[in-house]
C-alpha positions as CSV (number, residue, x, y, z in Angstrom):
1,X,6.6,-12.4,17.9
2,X,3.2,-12.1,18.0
3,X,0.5,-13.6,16.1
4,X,-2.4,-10.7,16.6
5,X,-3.3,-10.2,12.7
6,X,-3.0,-6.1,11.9
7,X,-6.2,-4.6,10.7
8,X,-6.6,-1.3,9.1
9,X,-9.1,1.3,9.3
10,X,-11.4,1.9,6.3
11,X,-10.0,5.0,4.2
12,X,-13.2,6.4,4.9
13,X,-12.4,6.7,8.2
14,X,-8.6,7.2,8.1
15,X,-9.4,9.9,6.0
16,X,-11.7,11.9,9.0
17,X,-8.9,10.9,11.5
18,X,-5.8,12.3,9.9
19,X,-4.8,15.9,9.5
20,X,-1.4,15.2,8.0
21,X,1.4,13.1,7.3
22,X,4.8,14.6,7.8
23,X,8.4,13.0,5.8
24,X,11.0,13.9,9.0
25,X,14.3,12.2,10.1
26,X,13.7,8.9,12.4
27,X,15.6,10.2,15.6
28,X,16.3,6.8,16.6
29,X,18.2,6.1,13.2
30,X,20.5,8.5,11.8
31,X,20.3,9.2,7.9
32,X,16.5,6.9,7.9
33,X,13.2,8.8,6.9
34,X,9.8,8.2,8.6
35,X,6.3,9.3,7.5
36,X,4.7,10.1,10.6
37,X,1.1,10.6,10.8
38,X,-0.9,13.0,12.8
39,X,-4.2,13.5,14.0
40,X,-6.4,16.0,13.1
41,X,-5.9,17.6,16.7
42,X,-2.0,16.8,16.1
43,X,-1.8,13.7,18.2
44,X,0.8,11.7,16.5
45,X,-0.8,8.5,15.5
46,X,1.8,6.3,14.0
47,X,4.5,6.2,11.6
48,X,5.5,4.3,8.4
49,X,9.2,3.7,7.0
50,X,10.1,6.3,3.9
51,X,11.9,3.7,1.9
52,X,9.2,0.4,2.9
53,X,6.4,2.8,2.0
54,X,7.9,3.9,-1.3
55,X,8.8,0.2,-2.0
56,X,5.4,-0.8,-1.5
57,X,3.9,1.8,-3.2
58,X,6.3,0.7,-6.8
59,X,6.7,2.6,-9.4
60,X,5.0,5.5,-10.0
61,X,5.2,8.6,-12.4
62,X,7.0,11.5,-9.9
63,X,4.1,13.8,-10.6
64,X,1.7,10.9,-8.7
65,X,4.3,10.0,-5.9
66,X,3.0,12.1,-3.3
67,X,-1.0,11.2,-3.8
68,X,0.3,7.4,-4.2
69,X,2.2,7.4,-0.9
70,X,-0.5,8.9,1.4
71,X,-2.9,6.8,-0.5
72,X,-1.0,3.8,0.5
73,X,-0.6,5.4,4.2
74,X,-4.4,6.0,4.4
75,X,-5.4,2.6,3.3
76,X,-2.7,1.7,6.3
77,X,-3.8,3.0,9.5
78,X,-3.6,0.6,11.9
79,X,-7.1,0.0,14.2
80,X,-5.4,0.5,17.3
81,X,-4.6,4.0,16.4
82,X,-8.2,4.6,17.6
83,X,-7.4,3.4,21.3
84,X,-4.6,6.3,21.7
């Protein structure tokens, strides 16, 4: 395991890289649900686990689930997603 720390771009910045995040099925584990993020040019950038995300992100009223998810993915983004 490593002990490299994980640093995050600043939502400013996450904000002017992605173009989307897309909810799809994790191909390397049946009946498991990824939020992968993409690129404004539709590289694919990295991906979050659906059920981690929505644990992290707590309870929220349904209506705000979707801004509260892809607030928590934006304030997420891993640095090294610049080096791809």
């Amino acid at each position: 395991m490593s002990d490299d720390k994980i640093t995050f771009l600043p939502y400013e910045q996450a904000i002017n890289l992605v173009g989307a995040i897309q909810e799809e099925e994790d191909i390397e584990r049946p009946n498991k649900r990824i939020l992968t993020v993409y690129s404004k040019k539709d590289k694919e950038l990295c991906w979050f686990d659906f059920e981690e995300t929505l644990a992290a992100v707590g309870e929220v009223n349904k209506a705000d689930k979707k801004e509260a998810v892809q607030n928590y993915v934006l304030n997420h983004i891993p640095d090294w997603v610049l080096e791809i």
